[in-house]
C-alpha positions in Angstrom: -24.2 12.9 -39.9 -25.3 13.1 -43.5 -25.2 9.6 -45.5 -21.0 9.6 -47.2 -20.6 9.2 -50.6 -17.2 7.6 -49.5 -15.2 9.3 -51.6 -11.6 10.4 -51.1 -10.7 13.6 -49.6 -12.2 16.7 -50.7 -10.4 19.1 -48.6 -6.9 19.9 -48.8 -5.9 19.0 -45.6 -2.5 20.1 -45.9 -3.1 23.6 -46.7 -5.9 23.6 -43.4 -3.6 22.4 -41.1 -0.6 25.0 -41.8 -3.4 27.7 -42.1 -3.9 25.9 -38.2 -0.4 25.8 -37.1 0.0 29.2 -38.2 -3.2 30.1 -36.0 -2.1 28.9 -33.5 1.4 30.1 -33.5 -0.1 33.9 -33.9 -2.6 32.8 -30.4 0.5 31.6 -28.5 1.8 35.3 -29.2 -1.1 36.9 -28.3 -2.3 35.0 -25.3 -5.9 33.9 -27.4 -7.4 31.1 -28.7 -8.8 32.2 -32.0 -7.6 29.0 -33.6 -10.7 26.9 -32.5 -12.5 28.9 -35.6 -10.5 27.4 -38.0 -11.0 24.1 -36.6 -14.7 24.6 -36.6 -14.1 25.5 -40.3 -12.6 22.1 -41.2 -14.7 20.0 -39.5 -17.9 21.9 -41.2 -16.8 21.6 -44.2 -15.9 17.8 -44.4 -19.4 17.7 -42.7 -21.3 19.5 -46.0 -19.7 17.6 -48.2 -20.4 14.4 -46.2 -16.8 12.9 -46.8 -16.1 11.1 -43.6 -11.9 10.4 -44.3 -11.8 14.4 -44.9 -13.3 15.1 -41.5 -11.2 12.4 -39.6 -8.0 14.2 -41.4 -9.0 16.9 -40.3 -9.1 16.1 -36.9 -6.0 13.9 -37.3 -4.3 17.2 -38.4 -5.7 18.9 -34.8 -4.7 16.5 -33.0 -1.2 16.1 -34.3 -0.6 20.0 -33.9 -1.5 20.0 -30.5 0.4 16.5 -29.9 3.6 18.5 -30.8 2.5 20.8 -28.0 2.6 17.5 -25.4 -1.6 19.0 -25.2 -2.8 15.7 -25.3 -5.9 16.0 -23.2 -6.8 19.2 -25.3 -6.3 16.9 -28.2 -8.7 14.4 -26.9 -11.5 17.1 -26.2 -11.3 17.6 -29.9 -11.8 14.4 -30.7 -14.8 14.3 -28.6 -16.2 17.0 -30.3 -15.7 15.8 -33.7 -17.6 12.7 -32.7 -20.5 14.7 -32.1 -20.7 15.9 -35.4 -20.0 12.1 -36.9 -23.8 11.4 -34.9 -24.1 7.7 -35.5 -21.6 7.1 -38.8 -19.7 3.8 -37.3 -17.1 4.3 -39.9 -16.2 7.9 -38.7 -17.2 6.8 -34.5 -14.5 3.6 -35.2 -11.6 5.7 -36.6 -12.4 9.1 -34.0 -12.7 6.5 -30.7 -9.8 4.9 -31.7 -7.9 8.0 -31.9 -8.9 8.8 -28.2 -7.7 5.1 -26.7 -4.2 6.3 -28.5 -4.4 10.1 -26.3 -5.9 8.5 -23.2 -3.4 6.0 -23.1 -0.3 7.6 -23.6 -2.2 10.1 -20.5 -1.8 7.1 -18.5 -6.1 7.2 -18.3 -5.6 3.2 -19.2 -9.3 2.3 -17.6 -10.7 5.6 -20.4 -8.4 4.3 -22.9 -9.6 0.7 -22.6 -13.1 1.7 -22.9 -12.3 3.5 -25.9 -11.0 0.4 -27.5 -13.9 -1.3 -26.9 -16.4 1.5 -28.2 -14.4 1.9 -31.5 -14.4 -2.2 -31.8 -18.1 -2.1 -31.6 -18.2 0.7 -34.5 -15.9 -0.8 -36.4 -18.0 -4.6 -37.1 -20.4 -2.1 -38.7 -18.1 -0.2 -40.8 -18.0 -0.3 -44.5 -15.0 1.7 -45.5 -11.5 -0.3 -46.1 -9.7 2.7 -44.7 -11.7 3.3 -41.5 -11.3 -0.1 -40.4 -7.7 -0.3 -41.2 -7.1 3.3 -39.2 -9.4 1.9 -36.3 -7.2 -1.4 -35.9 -4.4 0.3 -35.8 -4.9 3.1 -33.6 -7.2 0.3 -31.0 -3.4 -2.0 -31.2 -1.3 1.2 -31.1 -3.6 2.3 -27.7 -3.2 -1.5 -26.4 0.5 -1.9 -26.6 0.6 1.5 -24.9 -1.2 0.4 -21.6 1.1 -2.7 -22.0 -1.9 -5.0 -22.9 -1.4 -6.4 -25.9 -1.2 -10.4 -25.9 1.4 -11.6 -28.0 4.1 -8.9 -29.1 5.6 -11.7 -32.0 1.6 -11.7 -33.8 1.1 -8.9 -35.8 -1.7 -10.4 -37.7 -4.4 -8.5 -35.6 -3.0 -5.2 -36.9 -4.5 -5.3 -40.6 -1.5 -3.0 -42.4 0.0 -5.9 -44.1 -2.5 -6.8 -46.1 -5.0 -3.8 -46.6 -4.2 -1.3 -48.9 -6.2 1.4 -47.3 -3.5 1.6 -44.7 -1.6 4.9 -45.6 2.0 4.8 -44.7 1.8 7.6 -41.7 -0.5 5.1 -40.0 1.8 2.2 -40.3 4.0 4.4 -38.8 2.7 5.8 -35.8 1.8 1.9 -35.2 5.7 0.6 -35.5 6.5 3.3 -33.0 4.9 1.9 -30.5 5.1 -2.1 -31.4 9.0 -1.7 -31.4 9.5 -0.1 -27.8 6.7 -3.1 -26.8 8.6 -6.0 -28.3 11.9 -4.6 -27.0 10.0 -4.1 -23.0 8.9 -7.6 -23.4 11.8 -9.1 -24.3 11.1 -10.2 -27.7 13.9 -8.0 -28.8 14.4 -10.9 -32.0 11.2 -10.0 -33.4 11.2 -6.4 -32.9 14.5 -6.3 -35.6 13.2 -6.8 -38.9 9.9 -4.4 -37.6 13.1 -1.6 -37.4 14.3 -1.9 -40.8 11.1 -1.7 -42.4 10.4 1.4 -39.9 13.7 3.2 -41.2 12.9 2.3 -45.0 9.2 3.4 -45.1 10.0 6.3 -43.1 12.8 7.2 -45.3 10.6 6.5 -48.4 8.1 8.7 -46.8 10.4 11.4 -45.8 8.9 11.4 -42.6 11.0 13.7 -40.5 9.4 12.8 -37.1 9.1 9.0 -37.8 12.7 8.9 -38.8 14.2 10.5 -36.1 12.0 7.9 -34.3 14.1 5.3 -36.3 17.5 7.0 -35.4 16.4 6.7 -31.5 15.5 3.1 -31.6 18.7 2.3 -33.2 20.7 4.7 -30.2 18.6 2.6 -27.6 19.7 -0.5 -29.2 23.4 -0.2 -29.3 23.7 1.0 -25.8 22.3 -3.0 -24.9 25.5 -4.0 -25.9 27.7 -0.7 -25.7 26.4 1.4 -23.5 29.1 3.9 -23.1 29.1 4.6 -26.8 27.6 7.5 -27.2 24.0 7.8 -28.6 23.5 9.4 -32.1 20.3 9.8 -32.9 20.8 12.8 -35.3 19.1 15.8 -34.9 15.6 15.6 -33.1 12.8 18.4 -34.2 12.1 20.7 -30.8 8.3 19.7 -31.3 9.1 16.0 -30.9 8.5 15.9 -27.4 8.7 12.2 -26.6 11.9 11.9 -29.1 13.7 14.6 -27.1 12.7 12.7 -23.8 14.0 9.6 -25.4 17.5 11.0 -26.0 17.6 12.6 -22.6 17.1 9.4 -20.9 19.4 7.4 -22.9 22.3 10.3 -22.3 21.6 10.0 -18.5 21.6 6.7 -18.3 25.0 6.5 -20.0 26.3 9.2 -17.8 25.2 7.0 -14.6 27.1 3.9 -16.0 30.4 6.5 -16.4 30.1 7.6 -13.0 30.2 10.9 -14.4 28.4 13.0 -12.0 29.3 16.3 -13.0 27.7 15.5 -16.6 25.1 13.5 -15.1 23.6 16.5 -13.4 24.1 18.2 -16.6 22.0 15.3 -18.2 19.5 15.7 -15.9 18.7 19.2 -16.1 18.0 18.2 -20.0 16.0 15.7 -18.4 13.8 17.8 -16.9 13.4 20.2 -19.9 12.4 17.5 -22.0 9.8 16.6 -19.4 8.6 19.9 -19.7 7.8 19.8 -23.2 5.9 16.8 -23.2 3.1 18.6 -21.2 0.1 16.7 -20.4 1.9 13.3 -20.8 2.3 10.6 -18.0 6.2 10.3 -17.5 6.4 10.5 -13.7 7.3 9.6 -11.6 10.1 12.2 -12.9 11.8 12.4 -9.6 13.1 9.2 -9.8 16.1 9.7 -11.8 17.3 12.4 -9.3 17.1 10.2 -6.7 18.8 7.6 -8.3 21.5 9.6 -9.3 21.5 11.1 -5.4 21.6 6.7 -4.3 24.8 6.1 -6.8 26.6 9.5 -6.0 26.4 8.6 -2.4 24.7 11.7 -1.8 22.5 11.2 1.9 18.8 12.3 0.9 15.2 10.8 2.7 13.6 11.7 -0.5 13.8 7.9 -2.0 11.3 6.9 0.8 8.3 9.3 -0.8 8.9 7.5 -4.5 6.1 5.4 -4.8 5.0 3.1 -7.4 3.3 4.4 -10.4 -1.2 4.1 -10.0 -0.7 3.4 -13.9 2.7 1.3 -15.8 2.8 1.9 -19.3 5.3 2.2 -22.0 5.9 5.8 -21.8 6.6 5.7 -17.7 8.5 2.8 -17.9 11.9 4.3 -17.7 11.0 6.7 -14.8 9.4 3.6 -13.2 12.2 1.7 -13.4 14.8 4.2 -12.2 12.4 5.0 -9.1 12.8 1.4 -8.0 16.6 1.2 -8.5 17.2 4.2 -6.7 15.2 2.5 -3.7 17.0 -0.7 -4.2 19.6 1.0 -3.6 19.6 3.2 -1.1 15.8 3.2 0.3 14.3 2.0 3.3 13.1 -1.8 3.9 9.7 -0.8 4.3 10.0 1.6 1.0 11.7 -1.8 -1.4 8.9 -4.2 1.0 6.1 -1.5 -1.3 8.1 -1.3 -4.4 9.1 -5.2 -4.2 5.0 -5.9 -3.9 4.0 -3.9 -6.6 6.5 -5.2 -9.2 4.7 -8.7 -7.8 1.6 -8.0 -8.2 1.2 -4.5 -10.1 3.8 -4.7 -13.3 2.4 -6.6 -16.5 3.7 -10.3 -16.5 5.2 -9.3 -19.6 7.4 -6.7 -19.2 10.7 -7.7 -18.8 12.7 -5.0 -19.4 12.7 -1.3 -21.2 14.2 -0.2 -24.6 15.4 3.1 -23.2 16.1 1.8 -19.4 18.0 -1.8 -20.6 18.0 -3.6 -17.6 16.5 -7.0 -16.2 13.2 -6.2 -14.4 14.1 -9.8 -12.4 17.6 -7.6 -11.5 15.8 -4.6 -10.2 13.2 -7.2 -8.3 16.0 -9.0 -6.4 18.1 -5.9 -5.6 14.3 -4.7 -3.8 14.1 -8.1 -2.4 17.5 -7.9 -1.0 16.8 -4.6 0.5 13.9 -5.8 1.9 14.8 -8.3 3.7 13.9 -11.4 1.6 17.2 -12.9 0.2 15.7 -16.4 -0.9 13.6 -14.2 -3.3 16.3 -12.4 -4.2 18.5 -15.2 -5.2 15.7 -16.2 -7.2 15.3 -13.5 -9.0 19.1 -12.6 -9.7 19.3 -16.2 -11.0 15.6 -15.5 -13.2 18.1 -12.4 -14.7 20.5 -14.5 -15.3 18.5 -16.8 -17.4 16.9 -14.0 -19.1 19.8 -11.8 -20.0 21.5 -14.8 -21.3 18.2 -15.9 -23.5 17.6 -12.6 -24.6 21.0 -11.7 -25.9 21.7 -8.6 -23.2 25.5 -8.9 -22.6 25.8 -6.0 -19.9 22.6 -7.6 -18.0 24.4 -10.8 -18.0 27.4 -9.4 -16.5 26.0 -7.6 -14.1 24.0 -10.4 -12.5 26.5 -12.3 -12.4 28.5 -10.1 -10.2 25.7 -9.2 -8.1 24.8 -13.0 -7.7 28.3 -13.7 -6.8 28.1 -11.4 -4.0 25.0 -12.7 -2.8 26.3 -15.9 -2.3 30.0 -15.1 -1.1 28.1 -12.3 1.9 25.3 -14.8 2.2 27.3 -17.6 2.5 25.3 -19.7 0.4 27.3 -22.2 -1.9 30.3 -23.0 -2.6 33.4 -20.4 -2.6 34.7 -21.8 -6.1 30.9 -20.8 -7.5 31.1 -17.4 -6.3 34.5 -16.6 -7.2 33.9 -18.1 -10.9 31.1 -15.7 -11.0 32.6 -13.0 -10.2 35.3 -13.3 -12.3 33.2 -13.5 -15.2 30.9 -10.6 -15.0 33.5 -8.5 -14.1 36.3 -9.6 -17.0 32.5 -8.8 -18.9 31.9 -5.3 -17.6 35.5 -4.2 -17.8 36.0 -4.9 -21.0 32.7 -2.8 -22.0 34.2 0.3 -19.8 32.3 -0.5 -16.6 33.2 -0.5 -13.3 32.3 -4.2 -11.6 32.7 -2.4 -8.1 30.1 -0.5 -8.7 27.1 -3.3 -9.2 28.9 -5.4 -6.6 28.6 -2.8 -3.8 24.7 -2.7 -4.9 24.4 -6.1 -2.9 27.2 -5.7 -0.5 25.6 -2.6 1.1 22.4 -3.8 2.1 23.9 -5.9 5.3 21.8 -6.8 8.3 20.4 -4.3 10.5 23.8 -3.4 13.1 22.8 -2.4 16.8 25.8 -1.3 19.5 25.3 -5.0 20.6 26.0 -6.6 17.3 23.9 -8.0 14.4 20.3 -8.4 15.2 17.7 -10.5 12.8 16.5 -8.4 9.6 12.8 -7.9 10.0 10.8 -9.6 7.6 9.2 -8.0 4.8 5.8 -8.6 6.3 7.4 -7.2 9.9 8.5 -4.0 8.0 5.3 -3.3 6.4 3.7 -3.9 9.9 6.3 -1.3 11.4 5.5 0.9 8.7 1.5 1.2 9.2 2.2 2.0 13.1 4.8 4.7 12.2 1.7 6.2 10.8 -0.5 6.5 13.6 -2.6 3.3 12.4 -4.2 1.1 15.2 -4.3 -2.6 15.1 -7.5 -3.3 13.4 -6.4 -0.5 10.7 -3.3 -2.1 9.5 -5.0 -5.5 9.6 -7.9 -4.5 7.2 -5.0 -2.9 5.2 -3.3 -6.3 4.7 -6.7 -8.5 4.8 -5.4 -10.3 7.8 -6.6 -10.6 11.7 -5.4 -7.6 14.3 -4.6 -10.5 16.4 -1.5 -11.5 13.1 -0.6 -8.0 13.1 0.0 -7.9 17.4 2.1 -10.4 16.5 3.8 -9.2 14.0 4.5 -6.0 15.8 5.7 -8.1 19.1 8.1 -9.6 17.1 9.9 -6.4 15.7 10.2 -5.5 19.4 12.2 -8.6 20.1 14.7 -8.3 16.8 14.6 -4.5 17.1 15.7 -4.8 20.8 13.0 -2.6 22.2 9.8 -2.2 24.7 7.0 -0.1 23.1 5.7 1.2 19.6 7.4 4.6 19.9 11.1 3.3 20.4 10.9 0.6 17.8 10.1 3.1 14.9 12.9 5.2 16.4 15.2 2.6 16.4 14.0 1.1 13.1 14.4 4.4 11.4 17.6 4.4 13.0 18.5 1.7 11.4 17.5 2.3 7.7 13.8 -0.3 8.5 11.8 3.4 8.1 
């Protein structure tokens, strides 16, 4: 690209990108795509005149058009493009592959998105423009706390919109959106206050329709931590803002879950769906995870939670649908369904994510209800007491409540400790979730339901979680020396294994233990 004279904008964006939107709205109608000549257009001329913040608002103004269309691949392509016209500018290469970690991410391509980062941090040492490098830090933080990687969520010193002046207000913006859901997911929930109320004033002093309905959402999701049967009001929501739309349908699900309000809850989740629809190219799957938790608390018999499996990628849009997937198997899945889901939340989920703004509950919670299922129940009282600590730290009331009933019944079914510690516990969390509307019952029989295995002789040992996902490997035709290289141990550790599910299962052979193990629930 030509050598900038750095001025401001020469262009008037504005008037290109409605002359856009309107192109585009007349190529929806007529099935074409005539719209990429005005595009070319823009980007040429903010080339000729060699103004480098015209040509990235330009593309900002693309990208955002086709954002409200949930086309966020599409969105990235033109970004690509535009960085072959930048050539080797490292102000306009910071600020365009910046933009791409921010559509990447939020496509749940974290590995692209993280390369992205670290292109547009290598452009941006050698960039002389106050602006670029402001837009460039913001969008590389924006794309980091989206793939859940960002190292501190209290330390906002990194992000450079404080102190730079070159920061325009729509970019502060888009940043808060995302550092407010990220402080609230890692339960720094303290810090992520006085971040709100400057969202709602600079959005409100902006008159920035899509960042204040943003605003009115965070607000919904943070009432329903502490009255969750209140219901949400986040105003009215523009049909283009796809991921505010989603927002509301999740938090009006949710609520109708905790009223045991099936009829409504179906209702809820058909706007669920919807929702889903409009945010297009999007990661929010897995999707069918509220369905089958709503199937697991309705009582409704369905072998479908045993095909929900863990996400390949967590961020902070899938979150929610990740964490209703794994309750719903907590629930009512399989052992060797909660043994995957319990390893992945070991090994797979961030360290820091504790929770999720619009899915309030204790991750520790969800892992000791898959524990339980599973088979491990010191783990589990582990991690309900972990909860416990948490929810009380962290100010969630509900959370508190809950894990206190559902520890109470741990110990009372498992017979661990003393009956005056159980009862005391009990009596607690439910006074606590009665007087916020909720039904104690409910989040009991979560724990109470997931007995040992029952055979016509009487109770038989639970296979262990290791024994289950032994079982599970054989169920699908693998040899030996398969299932071994799966779980980087000996075949010889995994005939063992398998010899002891035939003795607590009660059978001879590998084809009547995964019938009697899928009898029982195991598979």
């Amino acid at each position: 690209m030509k050598a900038m004279d750095r001025r401001t904008p020469i262009a008037d964006v504005r008037e290109f990108a409605l002359k856009l939107q309107q192109a585009m709205r007349e190529d929806r109608a007529t099935g074409t795509d005539h719209w990429r000549a005005s595009v070319e257009n823009g980007l040429a001329a903010a080339y000729a005149a060699g103004d480098i913040v015209a040509l990235c608002d330009v593309v900002q103004a693309i990208v955002s058009l086709l954002d409200a269309e949930g086309r966020l691949r599409d969105a990235a392509a033109e970004v690509s493009h535009a960085m072959a016209l930048a050539g080797h500018d490292p102000n306009a290469l910071a600020m365009l592959y910046s933009m791409s970690a921010t559509l990447l991410a939020a496509c749940g391509e974290l590995a692209a998105a993280h390369d992205a980062v670290q292109e547009a941090e290598r452009s941006v040492s050698a960039a002389e423009i106050p602006f670029a490098v402001a837009k460039c830090r913001a969008n590389c933080a924006a794309a980091r706390l989206l793939a859940l990687d960002y190292p501190d969520p209290g330390d906002t010193s990194g992000f450079g919109l404080e102190a730079s002046t070159d920061a325009r207000a729509a970019d502060a913006l888009f940043l808060m959106s995302y550092l407010i859901p990220y402080q609230f997911a890692t339960g720094a929930r303290a810090d992520a206050h006085p971040w709100l109320r400057t969202f709602r004033l600079q959005a409100t002093a902006a008159n920035h329709v899509y960042r204040l309905a943003d605003a009115r959402l965070f607000e919904a999701a943070e009432a329903a931590i502490t009255a969750p049967l209140e219901p949400p009001d986040p105003g009215e929501i523009p049909r283009w803002h796809w991921f505010g739309n989603w927002r509301a349908a999740v938090l009006h699900f949710r609520q109708q879950l905790l009223r045991r309000n099936w009829a409504d809850a179906e209702s809820s989740l058909q706007g669920l769906l919807r929702a889903r629809r409009r945010a297009g190219q999007a990661q929010l799957d897995p999707i069918d995870g509220f369905e089958m938790l709503l199937m697991a608390l309705h009582e409704r018999a369905d072998g479908g939670r045993d095909a929900l499996r863990p996400p390949q990628a967590v961020h902070l849009l899938n979150l929610p649908s990740t964490f209703a997937a794994a309750e719903a198997v907590a629930l009512d899945g399989s052992q060797n369904a909660a043994v995957a889901w319990y390893q992945w939340f070991e090994s797979r989920l961030p360290a820091a994510v504790l929770t999720c703004m619009e899915w309030p509950v204790s991750r520790w919670r969800l892992q000791a209800l898959l524990a339980l299922r599973a088979g491990n129940e010191r783990a589990a009282k582990r991690d309900l007491e972990r909860a416990l600590q948490w929810a009380a730290d962290a100010a969630y009331p509900i959370e508190f409540a809950a894990t206190q009933v559902q520890l109470s019944e741990l110990l009372r079914y498992r017979g661990v400790g003393t009956e005056r510690a159980w009862r005391e516990l009990r009596k607690s969390g439910a006074d606590s979730l009665r007087a916020a509307g909720l039904d104690a019952t409910a989040f009991a029989y979560a724990v109470a339901r997931t007995p040992p295995a029952l055979t016509s002789e009487g109770l038989v040992s639970r296979l262990t979680p290791r024994e289950s996902e032994v079982l599970g490997y054989l169920a699908e035709g693998l040899s030996y020396r398969a299932a071994a290289d799966l779980m980087g141990v000996k075949w010889t550790t995994v005939q063992t294994l398998t010899h002891r599910c035939y003795e607590k299962l009660q059978v001879s052979g590998r084809r009547a233990a995964i019938a009697k193990a899928r009898e029982l629930g195991v598979l």
